[in-house]
Structures are given as structure tokens and as C-alpha cells.
N, C-alpha and C positions, 0 to 999 in steps of 0.2 A: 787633472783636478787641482784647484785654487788650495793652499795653506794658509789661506787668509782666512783665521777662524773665530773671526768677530761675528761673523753674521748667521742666522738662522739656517739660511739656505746653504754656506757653505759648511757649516755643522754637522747636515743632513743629509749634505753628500756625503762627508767623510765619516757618517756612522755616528759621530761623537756623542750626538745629544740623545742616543739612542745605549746608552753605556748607562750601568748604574750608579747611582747616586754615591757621590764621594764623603767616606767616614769622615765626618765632625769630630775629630778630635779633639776642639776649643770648644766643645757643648756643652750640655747639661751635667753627663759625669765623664770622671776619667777613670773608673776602673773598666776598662774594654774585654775584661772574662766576666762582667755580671751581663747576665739578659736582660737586667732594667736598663743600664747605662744603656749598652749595644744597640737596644730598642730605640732609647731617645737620641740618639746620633747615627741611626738608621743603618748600620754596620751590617744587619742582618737581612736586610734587603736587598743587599748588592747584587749584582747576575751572579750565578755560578762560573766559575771556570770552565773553558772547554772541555777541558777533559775530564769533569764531574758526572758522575751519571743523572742524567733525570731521573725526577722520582716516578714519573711514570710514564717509557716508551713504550708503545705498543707499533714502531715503526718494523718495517721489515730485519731493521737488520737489528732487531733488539735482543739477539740470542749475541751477537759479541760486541753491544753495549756492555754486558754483563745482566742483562734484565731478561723473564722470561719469569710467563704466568704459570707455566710450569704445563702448559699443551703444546702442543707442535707448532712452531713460530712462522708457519707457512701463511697463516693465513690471520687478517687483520681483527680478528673478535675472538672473544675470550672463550670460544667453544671450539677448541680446536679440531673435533672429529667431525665437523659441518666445512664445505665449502662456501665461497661468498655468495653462489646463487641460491644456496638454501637457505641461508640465513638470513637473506634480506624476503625471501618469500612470505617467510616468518615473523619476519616483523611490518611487512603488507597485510597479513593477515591479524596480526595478534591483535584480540581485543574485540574481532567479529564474529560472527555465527552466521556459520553458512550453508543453506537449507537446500535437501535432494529440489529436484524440480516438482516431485509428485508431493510434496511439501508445499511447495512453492503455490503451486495448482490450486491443492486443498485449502488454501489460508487465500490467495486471492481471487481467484476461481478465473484464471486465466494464464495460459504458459509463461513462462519463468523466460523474461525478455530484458535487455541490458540496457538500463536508464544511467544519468548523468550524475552522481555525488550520490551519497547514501541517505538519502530521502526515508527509507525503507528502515533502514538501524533511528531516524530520527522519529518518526510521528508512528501513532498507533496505527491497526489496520483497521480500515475505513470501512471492510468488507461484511463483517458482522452488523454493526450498525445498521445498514440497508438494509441484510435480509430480515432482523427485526421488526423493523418497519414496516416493510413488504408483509410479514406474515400476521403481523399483528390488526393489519386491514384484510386481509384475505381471508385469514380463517374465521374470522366472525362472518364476514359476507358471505362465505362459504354454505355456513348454516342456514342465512336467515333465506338466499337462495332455496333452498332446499324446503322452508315454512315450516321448521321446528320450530318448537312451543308458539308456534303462531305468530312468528316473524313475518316479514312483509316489507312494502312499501319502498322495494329496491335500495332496503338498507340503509334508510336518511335515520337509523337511528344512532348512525356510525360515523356521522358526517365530522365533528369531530376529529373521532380517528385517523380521516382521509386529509385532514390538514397537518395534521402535526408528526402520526407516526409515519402516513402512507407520501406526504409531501415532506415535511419537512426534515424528518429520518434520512430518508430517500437521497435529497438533494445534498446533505451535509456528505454521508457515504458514496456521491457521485465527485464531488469536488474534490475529497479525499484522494479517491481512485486517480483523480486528474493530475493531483501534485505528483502521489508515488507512478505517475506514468503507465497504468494497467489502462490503455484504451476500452476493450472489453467490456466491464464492468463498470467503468465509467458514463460507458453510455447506456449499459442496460436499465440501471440503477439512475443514471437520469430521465430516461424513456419513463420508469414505471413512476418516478417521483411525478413527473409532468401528470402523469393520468392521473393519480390518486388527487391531486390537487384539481384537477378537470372537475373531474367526477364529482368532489364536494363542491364546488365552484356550480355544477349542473343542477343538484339538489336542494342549493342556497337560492331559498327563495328571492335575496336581493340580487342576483344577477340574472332574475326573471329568463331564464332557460324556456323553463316550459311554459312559463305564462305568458309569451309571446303567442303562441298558438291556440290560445283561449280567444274563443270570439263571442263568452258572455260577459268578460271581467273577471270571470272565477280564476286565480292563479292558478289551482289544483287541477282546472278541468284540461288544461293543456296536457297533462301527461297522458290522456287516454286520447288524445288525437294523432292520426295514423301519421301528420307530419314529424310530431316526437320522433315518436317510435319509429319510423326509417331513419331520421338523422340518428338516430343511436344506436340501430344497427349497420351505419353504415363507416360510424365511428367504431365500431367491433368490429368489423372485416377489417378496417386499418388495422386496427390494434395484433388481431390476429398473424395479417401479412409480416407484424414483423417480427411477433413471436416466434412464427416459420424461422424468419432469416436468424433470429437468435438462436433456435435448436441447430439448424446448420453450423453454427460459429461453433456452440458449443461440444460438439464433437469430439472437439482440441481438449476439451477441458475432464471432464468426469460423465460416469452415468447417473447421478444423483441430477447434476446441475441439467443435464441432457432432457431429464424427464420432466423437470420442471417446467419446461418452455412446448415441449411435445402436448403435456395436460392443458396447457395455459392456450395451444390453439386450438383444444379439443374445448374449451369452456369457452373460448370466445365466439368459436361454430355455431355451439349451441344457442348461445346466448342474438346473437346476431338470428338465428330460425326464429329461436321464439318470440323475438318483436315484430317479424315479420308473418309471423302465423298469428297475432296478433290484430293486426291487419289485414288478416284473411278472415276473421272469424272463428279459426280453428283454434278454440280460448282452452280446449282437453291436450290438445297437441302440445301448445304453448304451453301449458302448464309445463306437460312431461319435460319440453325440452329446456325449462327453465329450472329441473329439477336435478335432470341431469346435467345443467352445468355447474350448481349447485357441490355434487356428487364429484365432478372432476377437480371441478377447485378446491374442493377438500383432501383431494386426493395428491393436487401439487402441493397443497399445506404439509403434506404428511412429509415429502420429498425437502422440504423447504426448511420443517423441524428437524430433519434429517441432518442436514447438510451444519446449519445452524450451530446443532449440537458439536459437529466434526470439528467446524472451526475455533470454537469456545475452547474445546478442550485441549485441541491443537495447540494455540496461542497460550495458553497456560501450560505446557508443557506436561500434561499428565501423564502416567508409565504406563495407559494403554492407550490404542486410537481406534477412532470408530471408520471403517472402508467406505470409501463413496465410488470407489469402481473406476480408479483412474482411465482416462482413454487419450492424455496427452500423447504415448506412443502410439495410436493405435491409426492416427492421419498423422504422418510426419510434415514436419513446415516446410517453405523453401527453403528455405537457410540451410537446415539441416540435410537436405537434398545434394544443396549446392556443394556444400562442404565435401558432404559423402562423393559426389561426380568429382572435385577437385582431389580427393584423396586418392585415388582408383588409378 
């Protein structure tokens, strides 16, 4: 190494410029026991001596430093009866809350599955939202199905409702689900938005639906024509087919959520007979069968305020909970399968 210590770099080999600041003795003052002078001629900033203790080792070998926090100097954090892999578990975790699965379940209404950043600790849960929505179109239609106080007219007095709680509700608590990653209910919850927006879209006179099938001009006369009425039962067998596949998913989830989707194919059967008995003539039948879909969908409303209630109360934390009949253990997944064969 060069001792030629003119320059920067040979400074910096030899540590020098790395050394502390040389006491100004020709400074500001000269008495060097006062802390003003010592301050202004930077006396008091000097490095320590080697063999000064830091003021604060927490290195392994700080028990013949002379320092020690007064736990057992084994290990590098001030909690000495913890080892380093607990300690850092604890501060992975600290700061979150972390929910059984059957918690998990109840608040999104779909098994407790491992997404990417904490999406979940950031935005609300999207899941109430929808089933508002959802219910707040159903259970009136429910009724007027059924021709209490003399409702009627397949419910165009809710049209309305069908755009903003039954679509637009709907759609926000589908996107939601899509951010925190619940596949599930992301799509049920977009499936039922789609419909409820159909649906008012079918009974808005400007998107002339049924006044296509009018062959005097009368908009209104298009909905008593058998063409209607089969394209709208034939749009309920869809709807139905996939309420089916929804009750199968649901399974995994709860008995609350299970039965909602079970009624919901029980009312769309019905409701698909009765436009088609409709078209047969049989207007007593049809009735019946339009009463009791009426009857069932009241009956998923009921499942629907159910579950509703679970999650509201859930999500606030309240000191009792209301059972919706877990049955996430009750079809185990692959995963859980797999693990189980890999453990064995």
C-alpha cells in the first residue's frame, strides 16, 4: 500500500479519511473541559477508542464487551427466553389478524385459499355488498310473484331496483371479489349482476324486448306472444343450469349458501313451466306454477337474510355469531388430499 497521502484514494486505502475529525485547538474557545468550547472545536465527536465500550452492543459477544441487557446473551433480540425462529415469526405476524378458515368461509363465502400481498388486510369485504343487492331485488319479486296485494306484471315495478341494487351492487361486489382473489363468488356475484341488469334491460320499454314480437304496433302486446314467453323460459333453464353448477361448488362452502342456489333452481323450474304452460293454455297451471316460484324465492330470500345477517355481524366483530352450517370440511379439496397422501 502507497504512503503517499496526498490523495483521496490513497487516504481511503489507508483508512485515514475514515478517522475522526482532529480537535481545533486554534478554534472558537480554549477552555477544552467546557461542553460549549469542546462542541465548537468538535472534540466531542471524535470516534471512540478501541477499547471504549459501545453504547449499544447487542453483538454476540456483548456479555465480555462488558454490556448485556440483562437476558441471556445467546441470542440477538432483547427477549431472551424466545429463540431467533420465534421471534421473527412474531414479527411476520405482528400487526395482523388471522381468521379460522370457517371464518374465512363465513365472511367470503368461499374456502380460505392463498392469494399474493394482503389485499384482504387492505380493502373491505366486497361479499355483503352483493348479497344486498341480490336480496333487495329478490325479495320484492319474490312477493309480487306470488300477487300479494295485487302485484303483477312480472315485477316492472322494480325495474329500477334491477339496475342499481340487482346490477349495479352486484357488479361492484364481483370486482371486489376479483381484486381479494375469491374466484367463487366473484363469478356468482357477476353471473347474478348480469341477470338483474338483463332482466331490467327486458322490461325497459326502450330496448323494445318484447315489442319486437308485436305484430300490431302495441309494445305491450308482445309479452302475451308465445315467442316471449319461450325465449324467457328458455333464458330460465340457462339461468337454472347454472344455479345447479353453483349448488355443486357450494358444497365446499356452508349449508346456508348451499340452499340458496338449490331454491334458486327450484324457482327457475318453476318459473321456466309456467311460461311454457302459458303457451299451452293451461293459464290455472301457470298460475300455480308462477306462485310457487314466487314461494321458493321467498324462501331463498329467507336463507339469503340469513347468511347476510352472519356476515354483517361477523365483520364487526360482535361477542356472538350466528351458524350457517359450515361444510368446508365436509368435501375436502385436492390440495388437502394431496398433502394428506404426501404426509402418509
Amino acid at each position: 500500500m502507497s504512503y503517499h497521502h496526498e490523495s483521496l484514494r490513497e487516504k481511503t486505502l489507508n483508512n485515514e479519511n475514515l478517522a475522526g475529525p482532529h480537535a481545533n485547538y486554534q478554534g472558537i474557545g480554549d477552555n477544552h473541559s467546557n461542553l460549549h468550547d469542546r462542541t465548537m472545536n468538535n472534540e466531542n465527536l471524535t470516534a471512540p477508542s478501541p477499547d471504549a465500550p459501545l453504547e449499544k452492543d447487542f453483538s454476540r459477544n456483548m456479555s465480555s464487551a462488558g454490556y448485556s441487557n440483562g437476558f441471556d446473551t445467546t441470542y440477538q433480540h432483547l427477549d431472551g427466553t424466545q429463540d431467533s425462529e420465534t421471534a421473527l415469526r412474531k414479527i411476520r405476524t405482528a400487526g395482523s389478524i388471522s381468521i379460522s378458515p370457517d371464518l374465512f368461509e363465513k365472511l367470503y363465502l368461499s374456502p380460505q385459499n392463498r392469494v399474493k400481498g394482503d389485499l384482504r388486510k387492505t380493502f373491505g369485504n366486497p361479499t355483503p355488498l352483493a348479497l344486498i343487492g341480490f336480496l333487495m331485488c329478490l325479495f320484492p319479486l319474490s312477493m309480487t310473484l306470488m300477487g300479494w296485494r295485487g302485484a303483477g306484471n312480472n315485477g316492472a315495478a322494480g325495474i329500477g331496483e334491477y339496475w342499481f341494487f340487482g346490477g349495479l351492487l352486484m357488479m361492484l361486489g364481483s370486482v371486489g371479489e376479483w381484486i381479494l382473489g375469491n374466484t367463487f363468488p366473484f363469478v356468482v356475484f357477476g353471473s347474478f349482476g348480469a341477470y338483474w341488469l338483463s332482466y331490467a334491460a327486458t322490461l325497459q320499454p326502450y330496448f323494445n324486448a318484447y315489442g319486437a314480437y308485436s305484430t300490431t304496433g302495441e309494445i305491450a302486446e308482445g309479452l302475451e306472444t308465445d315467442g316471449f314467453r319461450s325465449g324467457l323460459a328458455f333464458w330460465f333453464i340457462s339461468m337454472g343450469l347454472m344455479c345447479l353448477i353453483f349448488m355443486v361448488c357450494s358444497i365446499r362452502t356452508n349449508f346456508v349458501f348451499f340452499n340458496i342456489f338449490f331454491w334458486l333452481v327450484v324457482t327457475f323450474g318453476c318459473l321456466t313451466g309456467a311460461y311454457f304452460q302459458l303457451n299451452n293454455g293451461a293459464l290455472a297451471l301457470a298460475a300455480r306454477l308462477q306462485t310457487t316460484a314466487g314461494a321458493t324465492a321467498f324462501i331463498t330470500c329467507a336463507f339469503g337474510w340469513w347468511i347476510f345477517a352472519a356476515i354483517m355481524l361477523a365483520s364487526l366483530d360482535f361477542p356472538f355469531e350466528i351458524p350457517v352450517g359450515d361444510l368446508s370440511g365436509l368435501v375436502k379439496g385436492a390440495s388437502q388430499k394431496n398433502a394428506a397422501e404426501k404426509s402418509v
